[in-house]
N, CA, C and O atoms as CSV, one atom per row, in Angstrom:
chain,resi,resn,atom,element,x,y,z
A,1,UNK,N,N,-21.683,-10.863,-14.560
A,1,UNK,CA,C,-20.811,-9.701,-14.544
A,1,UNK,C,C,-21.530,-8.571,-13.818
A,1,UNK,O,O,-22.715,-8.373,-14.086
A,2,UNK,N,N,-21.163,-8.129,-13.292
A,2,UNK,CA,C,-21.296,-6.849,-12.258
A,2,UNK,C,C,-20.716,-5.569,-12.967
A,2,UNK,O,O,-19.649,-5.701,-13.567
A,3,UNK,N,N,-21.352,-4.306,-12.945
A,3,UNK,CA,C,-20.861,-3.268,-12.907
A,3,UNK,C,C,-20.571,-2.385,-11.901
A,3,UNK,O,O,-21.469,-2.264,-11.068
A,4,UNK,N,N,-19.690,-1.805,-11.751
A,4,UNK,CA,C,-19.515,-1.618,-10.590
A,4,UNK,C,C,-19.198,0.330,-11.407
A,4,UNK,O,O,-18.504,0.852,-12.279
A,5,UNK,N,N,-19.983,0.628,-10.639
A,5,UNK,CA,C,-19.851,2.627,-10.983
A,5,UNK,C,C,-20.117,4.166,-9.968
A,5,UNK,O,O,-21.014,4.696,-9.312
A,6,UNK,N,N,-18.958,4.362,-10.293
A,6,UNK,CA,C,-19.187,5.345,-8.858
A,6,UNK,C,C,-17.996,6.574,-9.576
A,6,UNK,O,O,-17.384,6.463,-10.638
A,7,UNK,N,N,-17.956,7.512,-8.757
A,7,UNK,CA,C,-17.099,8.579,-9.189
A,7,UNK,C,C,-16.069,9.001,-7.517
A,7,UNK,O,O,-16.210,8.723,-6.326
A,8,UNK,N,N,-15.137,9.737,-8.283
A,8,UNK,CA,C,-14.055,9.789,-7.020
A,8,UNK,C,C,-13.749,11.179,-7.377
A,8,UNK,O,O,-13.588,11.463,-8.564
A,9,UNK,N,N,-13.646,12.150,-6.382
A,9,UNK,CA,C,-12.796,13.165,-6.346
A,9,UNK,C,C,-11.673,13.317,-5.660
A,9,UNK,O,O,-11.503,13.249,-4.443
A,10,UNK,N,N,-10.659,13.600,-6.801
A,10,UNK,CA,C,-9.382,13.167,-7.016
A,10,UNK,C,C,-8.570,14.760,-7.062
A,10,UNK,O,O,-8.714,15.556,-7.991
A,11,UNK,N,N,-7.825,14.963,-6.014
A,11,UNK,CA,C,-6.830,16.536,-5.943
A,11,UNK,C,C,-5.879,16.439,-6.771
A,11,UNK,O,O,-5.574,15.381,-7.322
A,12,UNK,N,N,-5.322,17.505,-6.943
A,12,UNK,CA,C,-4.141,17.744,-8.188
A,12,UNK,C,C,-2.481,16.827,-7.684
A,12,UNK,O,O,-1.408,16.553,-8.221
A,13,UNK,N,N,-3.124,16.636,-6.403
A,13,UNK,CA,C,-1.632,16.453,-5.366
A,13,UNK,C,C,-1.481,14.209,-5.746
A,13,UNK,O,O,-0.568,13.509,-5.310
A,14,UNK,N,N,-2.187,13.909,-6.260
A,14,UNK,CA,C,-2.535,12.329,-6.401
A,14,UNK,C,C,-3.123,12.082,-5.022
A,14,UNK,O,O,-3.034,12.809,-4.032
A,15,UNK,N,N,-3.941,10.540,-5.192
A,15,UNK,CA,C,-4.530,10.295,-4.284
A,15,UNK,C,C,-4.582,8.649,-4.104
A,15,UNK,O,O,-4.053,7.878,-4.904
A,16,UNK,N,N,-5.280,8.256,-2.968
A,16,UNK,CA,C,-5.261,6.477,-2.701
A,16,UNK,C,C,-6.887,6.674,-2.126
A,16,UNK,O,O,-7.267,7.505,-1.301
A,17,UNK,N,N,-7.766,5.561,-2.887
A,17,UNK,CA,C,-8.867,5.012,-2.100
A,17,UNK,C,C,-9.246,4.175,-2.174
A,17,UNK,O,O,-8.633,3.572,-3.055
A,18,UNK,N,N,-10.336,3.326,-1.587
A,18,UNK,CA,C,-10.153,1.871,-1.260
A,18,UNK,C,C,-12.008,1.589,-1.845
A,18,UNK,O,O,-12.846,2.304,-1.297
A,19,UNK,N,N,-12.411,0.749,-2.725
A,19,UNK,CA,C,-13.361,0.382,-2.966
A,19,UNK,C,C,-13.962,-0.837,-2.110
A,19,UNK,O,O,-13.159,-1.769,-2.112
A,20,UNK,N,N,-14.908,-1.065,-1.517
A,20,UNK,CA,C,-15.142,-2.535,-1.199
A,20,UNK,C,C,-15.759,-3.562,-2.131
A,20,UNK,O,O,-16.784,-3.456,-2.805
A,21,UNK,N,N,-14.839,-4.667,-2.014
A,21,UNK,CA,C,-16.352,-5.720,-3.266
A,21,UNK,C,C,-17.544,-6.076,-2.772
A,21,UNK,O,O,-17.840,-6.220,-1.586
A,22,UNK,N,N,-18.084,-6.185,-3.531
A,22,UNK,CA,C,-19.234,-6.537,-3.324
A,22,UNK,C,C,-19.795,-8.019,-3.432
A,22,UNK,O,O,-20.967,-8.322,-3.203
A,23,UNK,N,N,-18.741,-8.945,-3.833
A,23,UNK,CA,C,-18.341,-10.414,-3.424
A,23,UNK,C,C,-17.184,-11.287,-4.099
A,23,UNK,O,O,-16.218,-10.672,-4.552
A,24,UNK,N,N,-17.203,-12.067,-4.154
A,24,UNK,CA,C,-15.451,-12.956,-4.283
A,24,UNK,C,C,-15.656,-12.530,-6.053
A,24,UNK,O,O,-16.724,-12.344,-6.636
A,25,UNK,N,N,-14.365,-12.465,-6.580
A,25,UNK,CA,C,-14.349,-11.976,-7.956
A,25,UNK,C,C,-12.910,-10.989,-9.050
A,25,UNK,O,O,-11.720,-10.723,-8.882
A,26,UNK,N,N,-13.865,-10.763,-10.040
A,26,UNK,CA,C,-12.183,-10.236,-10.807
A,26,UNK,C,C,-12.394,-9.005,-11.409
A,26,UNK,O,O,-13.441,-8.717,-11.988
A,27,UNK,N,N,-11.466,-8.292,-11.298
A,27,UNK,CA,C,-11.579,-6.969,-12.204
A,27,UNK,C,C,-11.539,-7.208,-13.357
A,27,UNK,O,O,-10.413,-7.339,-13.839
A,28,UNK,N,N,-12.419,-7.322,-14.025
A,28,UNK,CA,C,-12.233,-7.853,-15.719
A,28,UNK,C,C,-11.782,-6.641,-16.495
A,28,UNK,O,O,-10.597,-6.749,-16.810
A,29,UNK,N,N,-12.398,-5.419,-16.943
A,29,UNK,CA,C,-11.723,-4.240,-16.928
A,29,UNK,C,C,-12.568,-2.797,-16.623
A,29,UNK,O,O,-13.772,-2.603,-16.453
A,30,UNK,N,N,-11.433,-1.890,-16.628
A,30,UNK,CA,C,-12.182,-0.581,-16.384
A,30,UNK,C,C,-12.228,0.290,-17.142
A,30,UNK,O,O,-11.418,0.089,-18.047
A,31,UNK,N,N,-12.859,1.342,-17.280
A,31,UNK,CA,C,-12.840,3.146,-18.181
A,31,UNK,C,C,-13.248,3.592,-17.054
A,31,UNK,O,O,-13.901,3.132,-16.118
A,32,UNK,N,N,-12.475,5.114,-17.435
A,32,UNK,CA,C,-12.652,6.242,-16.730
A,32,UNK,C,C,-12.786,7.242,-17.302
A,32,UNK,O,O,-12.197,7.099,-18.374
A,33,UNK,N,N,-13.385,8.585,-17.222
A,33,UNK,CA,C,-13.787,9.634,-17.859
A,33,UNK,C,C,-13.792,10.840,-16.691
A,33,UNK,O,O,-14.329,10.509,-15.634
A,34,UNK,N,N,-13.258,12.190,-16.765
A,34,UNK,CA,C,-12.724,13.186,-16.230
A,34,UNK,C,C,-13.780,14.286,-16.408
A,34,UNK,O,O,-14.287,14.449,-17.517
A,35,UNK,N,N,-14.202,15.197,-15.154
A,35,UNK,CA,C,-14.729,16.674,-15.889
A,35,UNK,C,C,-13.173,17.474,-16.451
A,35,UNK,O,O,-13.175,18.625,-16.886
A,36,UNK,N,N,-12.409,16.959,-16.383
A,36,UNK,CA,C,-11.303,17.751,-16.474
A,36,UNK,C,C,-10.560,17.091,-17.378
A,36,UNK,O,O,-10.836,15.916,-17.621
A,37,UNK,N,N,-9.422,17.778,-18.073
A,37,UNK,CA,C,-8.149,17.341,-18.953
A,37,UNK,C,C,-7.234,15.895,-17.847
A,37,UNK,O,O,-6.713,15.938,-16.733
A,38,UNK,N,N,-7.354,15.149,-18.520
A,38,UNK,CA,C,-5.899,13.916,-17.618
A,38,UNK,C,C,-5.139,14.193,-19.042
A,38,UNK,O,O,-5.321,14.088,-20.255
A,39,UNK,N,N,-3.910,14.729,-17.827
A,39,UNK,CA,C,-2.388,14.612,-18.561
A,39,UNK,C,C,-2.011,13.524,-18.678
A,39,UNK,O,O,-2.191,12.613,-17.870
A,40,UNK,N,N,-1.197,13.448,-20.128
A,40,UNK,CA,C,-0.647,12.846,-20.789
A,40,UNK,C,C,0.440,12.244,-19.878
A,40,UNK,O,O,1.194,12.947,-19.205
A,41,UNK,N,N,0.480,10.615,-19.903
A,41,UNK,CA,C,1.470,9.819,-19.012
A,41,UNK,C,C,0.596,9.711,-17.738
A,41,UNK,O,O,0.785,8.681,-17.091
A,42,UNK,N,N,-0.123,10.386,-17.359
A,42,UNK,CA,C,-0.693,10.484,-15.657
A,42,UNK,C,C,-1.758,8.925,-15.618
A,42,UNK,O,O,-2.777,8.712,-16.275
A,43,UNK,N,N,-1.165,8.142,-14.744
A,43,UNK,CA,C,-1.501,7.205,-14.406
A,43,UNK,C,C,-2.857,6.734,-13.359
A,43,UNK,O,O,-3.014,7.589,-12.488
A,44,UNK,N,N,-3.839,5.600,-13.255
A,44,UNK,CA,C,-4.556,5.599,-12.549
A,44,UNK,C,C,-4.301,3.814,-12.326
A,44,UNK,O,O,-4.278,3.202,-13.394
A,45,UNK,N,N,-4.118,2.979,-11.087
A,45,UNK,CA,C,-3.332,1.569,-11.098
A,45,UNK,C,C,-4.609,1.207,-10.388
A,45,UNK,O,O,-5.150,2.054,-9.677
A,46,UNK,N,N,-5.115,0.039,-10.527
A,46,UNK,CA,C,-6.158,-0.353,-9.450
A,46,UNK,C,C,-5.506,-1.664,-9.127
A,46,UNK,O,O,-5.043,-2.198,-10.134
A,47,UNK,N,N,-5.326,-2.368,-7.967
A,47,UNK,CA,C,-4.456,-3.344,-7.308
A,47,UNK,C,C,-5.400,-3.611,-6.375
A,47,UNK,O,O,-6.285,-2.932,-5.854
A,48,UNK,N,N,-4.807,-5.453,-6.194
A,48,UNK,CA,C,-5.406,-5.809,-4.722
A,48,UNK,C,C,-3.813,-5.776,-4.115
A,48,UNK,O,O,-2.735,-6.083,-4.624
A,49,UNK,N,N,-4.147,-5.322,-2.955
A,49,UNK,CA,C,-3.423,-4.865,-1.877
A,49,UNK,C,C,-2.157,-3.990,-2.907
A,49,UNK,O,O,-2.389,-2.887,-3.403
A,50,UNK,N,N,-1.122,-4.571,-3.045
A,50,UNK,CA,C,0.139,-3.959,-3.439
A,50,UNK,C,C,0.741,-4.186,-5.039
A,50,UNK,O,O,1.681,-3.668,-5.641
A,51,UNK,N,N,-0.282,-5.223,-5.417
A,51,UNK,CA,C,-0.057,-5.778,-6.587
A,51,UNK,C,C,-1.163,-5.419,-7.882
A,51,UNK,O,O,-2.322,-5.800,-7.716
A,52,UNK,N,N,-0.830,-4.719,-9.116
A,52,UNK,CA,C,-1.493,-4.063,-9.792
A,52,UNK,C,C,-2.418,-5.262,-10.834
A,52,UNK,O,O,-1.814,-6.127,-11.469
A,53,UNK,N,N,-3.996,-5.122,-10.868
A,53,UNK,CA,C,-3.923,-5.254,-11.623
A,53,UNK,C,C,-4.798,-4.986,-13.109
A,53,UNK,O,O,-5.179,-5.658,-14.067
A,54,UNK,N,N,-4.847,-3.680,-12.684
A,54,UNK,CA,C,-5.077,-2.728,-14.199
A,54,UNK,C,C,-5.064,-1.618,-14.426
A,54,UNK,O,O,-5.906,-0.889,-13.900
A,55,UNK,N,N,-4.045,-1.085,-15.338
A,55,UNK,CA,C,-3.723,0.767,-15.640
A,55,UNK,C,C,-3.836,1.434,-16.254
A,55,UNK,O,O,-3.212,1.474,-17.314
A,56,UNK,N,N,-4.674,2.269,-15.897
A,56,UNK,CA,C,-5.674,3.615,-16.786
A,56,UNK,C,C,-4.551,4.317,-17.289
A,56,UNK,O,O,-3.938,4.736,-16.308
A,57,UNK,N,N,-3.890,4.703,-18.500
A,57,UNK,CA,C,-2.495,5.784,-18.463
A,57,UNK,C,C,-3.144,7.065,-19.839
A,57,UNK,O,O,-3.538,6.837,-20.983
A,58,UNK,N,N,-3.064,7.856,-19.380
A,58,UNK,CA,C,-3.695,8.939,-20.404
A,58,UNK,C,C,-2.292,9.152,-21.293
A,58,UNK,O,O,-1.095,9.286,-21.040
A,59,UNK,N,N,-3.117,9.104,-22.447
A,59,UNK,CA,C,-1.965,9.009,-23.704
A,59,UNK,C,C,-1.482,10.606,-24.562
A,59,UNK,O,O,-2.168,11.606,-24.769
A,60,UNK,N,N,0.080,10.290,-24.946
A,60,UNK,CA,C,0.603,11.487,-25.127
A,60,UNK,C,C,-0.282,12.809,-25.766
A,60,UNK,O,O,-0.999,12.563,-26.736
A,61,UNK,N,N,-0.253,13.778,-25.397
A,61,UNK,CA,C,-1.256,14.723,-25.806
A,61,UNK,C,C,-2.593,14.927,-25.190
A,61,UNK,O,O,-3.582,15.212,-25.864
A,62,UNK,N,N,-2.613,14.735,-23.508
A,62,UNK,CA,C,-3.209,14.679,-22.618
A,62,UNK,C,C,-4.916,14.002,-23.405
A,62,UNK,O,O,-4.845,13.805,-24.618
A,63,UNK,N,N,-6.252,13.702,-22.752
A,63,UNK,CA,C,-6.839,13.621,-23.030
A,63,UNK,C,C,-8.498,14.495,-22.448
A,63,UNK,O,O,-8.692,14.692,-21.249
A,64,UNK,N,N,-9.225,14.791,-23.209
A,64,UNK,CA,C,-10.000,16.192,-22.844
A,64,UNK,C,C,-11.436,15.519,-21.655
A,64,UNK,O,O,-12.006,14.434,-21.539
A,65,UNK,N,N,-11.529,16.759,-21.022
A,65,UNK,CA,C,-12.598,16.445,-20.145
A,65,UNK,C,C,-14.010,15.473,-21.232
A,65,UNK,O,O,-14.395,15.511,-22.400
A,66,UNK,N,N,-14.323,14.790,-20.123
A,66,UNK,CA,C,-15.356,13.902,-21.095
A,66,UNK,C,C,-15.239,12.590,-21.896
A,66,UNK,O,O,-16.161,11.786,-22.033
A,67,UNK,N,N,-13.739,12.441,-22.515
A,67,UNK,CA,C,-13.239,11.704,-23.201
A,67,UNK,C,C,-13.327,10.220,-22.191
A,67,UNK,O,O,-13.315,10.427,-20.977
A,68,UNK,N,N,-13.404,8.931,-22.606
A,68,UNK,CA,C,-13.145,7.814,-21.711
A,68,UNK,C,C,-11.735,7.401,-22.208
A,68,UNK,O,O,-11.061,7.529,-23.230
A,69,UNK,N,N,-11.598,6.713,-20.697
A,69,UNK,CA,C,-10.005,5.854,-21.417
A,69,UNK,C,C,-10.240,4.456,-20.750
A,69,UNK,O,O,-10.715,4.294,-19.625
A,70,UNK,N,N,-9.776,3.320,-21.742
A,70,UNK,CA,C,-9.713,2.142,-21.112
A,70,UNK,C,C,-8.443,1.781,-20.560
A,70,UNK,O,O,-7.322,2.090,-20.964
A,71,UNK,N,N,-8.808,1.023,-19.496
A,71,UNK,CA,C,-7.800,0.335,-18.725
A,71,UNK,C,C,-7.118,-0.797,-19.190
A,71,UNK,O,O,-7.556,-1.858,-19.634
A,72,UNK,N,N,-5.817,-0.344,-18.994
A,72,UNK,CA,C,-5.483,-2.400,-19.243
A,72,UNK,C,C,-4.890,-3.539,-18.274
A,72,UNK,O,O,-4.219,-3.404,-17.251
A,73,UNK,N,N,-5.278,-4.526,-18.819
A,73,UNK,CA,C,-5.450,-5.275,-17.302
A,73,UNK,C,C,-3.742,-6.182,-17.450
A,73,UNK,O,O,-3.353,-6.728,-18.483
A,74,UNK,N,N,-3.143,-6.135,-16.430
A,74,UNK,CA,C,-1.904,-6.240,-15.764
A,74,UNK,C,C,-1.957,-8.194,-16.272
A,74,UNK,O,O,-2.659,-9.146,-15.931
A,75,UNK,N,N,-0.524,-7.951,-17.449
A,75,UNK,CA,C,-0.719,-9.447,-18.182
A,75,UNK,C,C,-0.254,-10.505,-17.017
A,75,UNK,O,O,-0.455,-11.706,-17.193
A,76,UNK,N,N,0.152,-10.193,-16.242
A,76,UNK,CA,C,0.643,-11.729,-15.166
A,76,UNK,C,C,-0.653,-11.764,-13.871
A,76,UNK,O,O,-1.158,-12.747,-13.328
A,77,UNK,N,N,-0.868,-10.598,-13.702
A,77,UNK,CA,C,-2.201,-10.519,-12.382
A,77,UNK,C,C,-3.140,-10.251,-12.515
A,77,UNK,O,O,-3.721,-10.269,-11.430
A,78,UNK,N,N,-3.915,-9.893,-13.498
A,78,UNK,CA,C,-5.097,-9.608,-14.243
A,78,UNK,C,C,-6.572,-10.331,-13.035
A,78,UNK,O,O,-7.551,-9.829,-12.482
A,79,UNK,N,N,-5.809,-12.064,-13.127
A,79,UNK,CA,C,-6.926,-12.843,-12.510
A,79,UNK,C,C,-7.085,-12.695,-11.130
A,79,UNK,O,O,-8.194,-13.086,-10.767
A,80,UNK,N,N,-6.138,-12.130,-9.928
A,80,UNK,CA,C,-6.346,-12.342,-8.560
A,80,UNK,C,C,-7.830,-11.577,-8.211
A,80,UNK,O,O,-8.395,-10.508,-8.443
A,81,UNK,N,N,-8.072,-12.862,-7.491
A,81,UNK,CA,C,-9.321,-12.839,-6.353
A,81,UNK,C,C,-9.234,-11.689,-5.770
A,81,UNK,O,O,-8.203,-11.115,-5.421
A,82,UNK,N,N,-10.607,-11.250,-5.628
A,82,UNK,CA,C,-11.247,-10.011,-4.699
A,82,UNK,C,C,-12.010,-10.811,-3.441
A,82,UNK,O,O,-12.749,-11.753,-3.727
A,83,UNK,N,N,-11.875,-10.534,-2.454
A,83,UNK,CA,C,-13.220,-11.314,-1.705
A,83,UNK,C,C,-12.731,-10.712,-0.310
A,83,UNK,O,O,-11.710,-10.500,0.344
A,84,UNK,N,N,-14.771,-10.508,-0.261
A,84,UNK,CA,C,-14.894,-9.452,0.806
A,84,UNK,C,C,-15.510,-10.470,2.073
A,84,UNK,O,O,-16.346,-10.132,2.911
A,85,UNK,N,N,-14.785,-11.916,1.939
A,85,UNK,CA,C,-14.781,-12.881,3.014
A,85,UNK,C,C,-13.616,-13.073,3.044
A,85,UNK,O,O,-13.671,-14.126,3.679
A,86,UNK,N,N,-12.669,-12.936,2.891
A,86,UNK,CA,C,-10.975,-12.923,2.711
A,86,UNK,C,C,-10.776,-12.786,3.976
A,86,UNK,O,O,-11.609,-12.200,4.668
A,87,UNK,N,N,-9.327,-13.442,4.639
A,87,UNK,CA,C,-8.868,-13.281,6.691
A,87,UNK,C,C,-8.035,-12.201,5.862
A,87,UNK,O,O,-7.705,-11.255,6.578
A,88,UNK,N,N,-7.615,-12.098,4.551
A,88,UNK,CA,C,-6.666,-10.445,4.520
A,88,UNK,C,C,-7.247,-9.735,3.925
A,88,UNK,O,O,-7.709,-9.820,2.788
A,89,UNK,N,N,-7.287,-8.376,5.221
A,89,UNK,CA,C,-8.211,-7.059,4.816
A,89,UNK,C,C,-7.935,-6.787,3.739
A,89,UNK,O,O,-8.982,-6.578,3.127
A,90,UNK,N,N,-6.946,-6.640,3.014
A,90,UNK,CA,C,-6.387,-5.851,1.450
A,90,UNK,C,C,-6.950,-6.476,0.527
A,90,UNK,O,O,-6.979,-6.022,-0.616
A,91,UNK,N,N,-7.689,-8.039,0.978
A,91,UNK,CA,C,-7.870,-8.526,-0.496
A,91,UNK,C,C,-9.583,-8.042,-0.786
A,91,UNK,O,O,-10.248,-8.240,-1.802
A,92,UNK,N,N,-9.945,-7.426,0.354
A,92,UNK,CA,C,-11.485,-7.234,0.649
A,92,UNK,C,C,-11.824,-6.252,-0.725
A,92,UNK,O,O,-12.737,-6.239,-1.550
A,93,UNK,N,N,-10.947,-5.679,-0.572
A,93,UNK,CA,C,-10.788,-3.633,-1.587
A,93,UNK,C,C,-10.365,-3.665,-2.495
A,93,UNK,O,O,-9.350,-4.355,-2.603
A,94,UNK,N,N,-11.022,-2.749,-4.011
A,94,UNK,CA,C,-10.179,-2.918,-4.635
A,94,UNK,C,C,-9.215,-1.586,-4.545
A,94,UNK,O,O,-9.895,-0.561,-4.508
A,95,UNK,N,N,-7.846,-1.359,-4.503
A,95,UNK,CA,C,-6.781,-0.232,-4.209
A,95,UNK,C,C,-6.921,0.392,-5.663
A,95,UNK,O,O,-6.678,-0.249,-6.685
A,96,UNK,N,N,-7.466,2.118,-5.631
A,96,UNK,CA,C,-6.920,2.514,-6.489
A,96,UNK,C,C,-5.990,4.133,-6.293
A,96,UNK,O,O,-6.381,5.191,-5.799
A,97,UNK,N,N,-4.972,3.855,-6.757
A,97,UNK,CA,C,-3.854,4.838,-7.087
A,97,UNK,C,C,-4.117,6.046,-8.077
A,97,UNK,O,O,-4.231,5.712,-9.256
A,98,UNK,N,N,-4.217,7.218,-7.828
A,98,UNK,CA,C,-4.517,8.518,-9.016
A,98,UNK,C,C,-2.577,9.158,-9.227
A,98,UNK,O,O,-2.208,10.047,-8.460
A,99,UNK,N,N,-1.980,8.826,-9.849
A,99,UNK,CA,C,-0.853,9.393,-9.416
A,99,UNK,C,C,-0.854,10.932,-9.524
A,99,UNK,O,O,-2.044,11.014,-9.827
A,100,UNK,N,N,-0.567,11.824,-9.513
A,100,UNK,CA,C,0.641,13.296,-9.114
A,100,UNK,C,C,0.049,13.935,-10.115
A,100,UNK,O,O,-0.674,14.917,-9.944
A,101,UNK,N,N,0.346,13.363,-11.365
A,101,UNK,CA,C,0.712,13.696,-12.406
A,101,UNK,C,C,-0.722,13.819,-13.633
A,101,UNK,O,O,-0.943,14.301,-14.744
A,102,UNK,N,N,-1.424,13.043,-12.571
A,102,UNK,CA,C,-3.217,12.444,-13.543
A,102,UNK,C,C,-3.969,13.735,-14.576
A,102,UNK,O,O,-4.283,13.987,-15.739
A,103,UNK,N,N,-3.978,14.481,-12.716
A,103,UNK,CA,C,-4.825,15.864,-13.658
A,103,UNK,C,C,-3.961,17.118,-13.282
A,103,UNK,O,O,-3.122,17.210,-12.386
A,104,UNK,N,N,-4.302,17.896,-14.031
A,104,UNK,CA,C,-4.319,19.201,-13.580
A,104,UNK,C,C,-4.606,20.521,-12.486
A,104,UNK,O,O,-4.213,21.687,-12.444
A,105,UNK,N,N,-5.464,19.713,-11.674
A,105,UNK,CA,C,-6.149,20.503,-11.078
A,105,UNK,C,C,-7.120,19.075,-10.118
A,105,UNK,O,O,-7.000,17.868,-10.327
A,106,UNK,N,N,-7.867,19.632,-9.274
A,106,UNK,CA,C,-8.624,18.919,-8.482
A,106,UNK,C,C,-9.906,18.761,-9.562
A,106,UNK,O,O,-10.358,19.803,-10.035
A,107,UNK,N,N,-10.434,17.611,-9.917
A,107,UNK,CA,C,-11.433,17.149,-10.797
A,107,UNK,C,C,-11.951,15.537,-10.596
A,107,UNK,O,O,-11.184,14.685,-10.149
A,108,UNK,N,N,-13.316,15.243,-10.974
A,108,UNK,CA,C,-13.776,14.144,-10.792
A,108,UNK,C,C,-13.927,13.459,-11.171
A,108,UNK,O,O,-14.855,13.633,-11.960
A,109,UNK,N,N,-13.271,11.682,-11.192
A,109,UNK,CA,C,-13.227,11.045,-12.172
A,109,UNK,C,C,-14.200,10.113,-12.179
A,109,UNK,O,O,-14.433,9.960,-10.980
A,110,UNK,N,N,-14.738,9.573,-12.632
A,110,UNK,CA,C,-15.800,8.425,-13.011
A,110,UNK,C,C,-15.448,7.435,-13.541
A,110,UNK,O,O,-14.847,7.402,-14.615
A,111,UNK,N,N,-15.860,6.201,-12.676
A,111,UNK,CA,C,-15.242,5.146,-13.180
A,111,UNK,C,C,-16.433,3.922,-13.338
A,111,UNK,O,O,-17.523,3.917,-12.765
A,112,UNK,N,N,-15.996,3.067,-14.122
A,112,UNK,CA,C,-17.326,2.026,-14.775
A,112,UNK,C,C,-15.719,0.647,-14.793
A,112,UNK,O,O,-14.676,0.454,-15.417
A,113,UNK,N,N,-16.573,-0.001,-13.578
A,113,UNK,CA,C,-14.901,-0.925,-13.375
A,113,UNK,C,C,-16.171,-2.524,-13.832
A,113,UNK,O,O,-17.238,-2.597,-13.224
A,114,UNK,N,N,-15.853,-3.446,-14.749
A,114,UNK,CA,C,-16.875,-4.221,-14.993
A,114,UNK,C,C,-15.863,-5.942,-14.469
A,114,UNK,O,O,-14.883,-6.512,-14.949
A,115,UNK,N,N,-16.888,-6.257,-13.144
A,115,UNK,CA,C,-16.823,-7.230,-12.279
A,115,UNK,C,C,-16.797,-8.684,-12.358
A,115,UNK,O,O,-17.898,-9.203,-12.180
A,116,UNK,N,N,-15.912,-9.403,-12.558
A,116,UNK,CA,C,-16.830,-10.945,-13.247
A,116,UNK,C,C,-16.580,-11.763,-11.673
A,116,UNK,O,O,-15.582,-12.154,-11.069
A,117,UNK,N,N,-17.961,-11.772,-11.422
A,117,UNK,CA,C,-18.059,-12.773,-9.716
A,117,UNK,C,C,-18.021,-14.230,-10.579
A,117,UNK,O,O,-17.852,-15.151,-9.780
A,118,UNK,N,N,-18.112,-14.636,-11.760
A,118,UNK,CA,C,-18.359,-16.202,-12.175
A,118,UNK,C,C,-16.918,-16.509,-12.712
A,118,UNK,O,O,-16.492,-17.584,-13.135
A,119,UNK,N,N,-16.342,-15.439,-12.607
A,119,UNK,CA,C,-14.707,-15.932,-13.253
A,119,UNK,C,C,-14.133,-17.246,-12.775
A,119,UNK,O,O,-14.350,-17.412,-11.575
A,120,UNK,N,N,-13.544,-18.116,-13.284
A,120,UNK,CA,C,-12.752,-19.235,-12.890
A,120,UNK,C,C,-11.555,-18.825,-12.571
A,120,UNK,O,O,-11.331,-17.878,-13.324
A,121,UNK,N,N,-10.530,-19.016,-11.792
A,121,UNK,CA,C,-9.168,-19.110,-12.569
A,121,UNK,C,C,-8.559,-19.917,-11.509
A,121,UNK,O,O,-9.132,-20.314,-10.494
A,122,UNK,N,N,-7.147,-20.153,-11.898
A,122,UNK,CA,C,-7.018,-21.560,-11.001
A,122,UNK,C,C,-5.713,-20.653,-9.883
A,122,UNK,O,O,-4.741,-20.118,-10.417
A,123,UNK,N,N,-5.839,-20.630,-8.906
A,123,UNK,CA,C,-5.352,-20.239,-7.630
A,123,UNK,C,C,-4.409,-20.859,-6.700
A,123,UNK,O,O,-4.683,-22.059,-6.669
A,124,UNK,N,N,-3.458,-20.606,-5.954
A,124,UNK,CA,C,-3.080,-21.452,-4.426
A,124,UNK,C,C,-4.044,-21.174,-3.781
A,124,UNK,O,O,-4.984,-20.507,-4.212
A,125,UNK,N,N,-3.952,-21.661,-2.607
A,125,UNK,CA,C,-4.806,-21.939,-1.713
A,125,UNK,C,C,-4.256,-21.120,-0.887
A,125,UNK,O,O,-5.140,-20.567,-0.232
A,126,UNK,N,N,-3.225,-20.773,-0.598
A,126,UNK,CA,C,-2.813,-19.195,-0.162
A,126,UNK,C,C,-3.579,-17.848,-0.582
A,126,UNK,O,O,-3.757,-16.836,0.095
A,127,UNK,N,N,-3.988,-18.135,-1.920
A,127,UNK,CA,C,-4.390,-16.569,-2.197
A,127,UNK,C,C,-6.291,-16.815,-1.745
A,127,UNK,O,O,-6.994,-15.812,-1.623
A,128,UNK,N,N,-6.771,-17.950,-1.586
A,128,UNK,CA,C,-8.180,-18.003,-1.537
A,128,UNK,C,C,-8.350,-16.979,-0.080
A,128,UNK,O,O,-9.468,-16.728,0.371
């Protein structure tokens, strides 16, 4: 398992950025933690290419700078392959989404996304 940890600054307006992996593998899951308040409902989606699969959602009654929130991992896509030998660029990255609505204000989020490169799972041969 890999940890994978880095921080993003994220504007009040939502935002899109693109992580690279660091080799073939699965988002097993993530937390994130704010210098700032994340509003309540304000979403954070991490996806390969277009397809989600795990969502940070700050729960009713916003949650306070500092606080972590766990992610949950997307029950039908949870397992798709990451791989940064992939012929499709999208599957290289992992996509993450800050929606509109996340924070309040321009603030920095920190994220601890934990990696499993030994994961099994059984695939087409399309998605390899």
């Amino acid at each position: 398992m890999k940890d994978l940890i880095f921080s993003l600054e994220i504007a009040d307006a939502g935002e899109t950025h693109y992580i690279p992996v660091p080799c073939r593998g699965i988002v097993k899951a993530v937390r994130v933690t704010s210098d700032i308040t994340m509003v309540a409902t304000g979403t954070i989606i991490l996806s390969r290419s277009t397809t989600a699969v795990n969502t940070i959602t700050a729960p009713t009654g916003d949650t306070a700078a500092g606080a972590t929130l766990d992610g949950v991992p997307d029950t039908t896509n949870c397992d798709l392959v990451f791989d940064p030998d992939s012929s499709t660029a999208a599957y290289k990255v992992i996509k993450i989404v800050a929606d509109a609505t996340l924070l309040g204000a321009a603030g920095t989020v920190n994220f601890h996304i934990k990696y499993d490169e030994y994961a099994s799972v059984a695939q087409a041969a399309s998605e390899a």
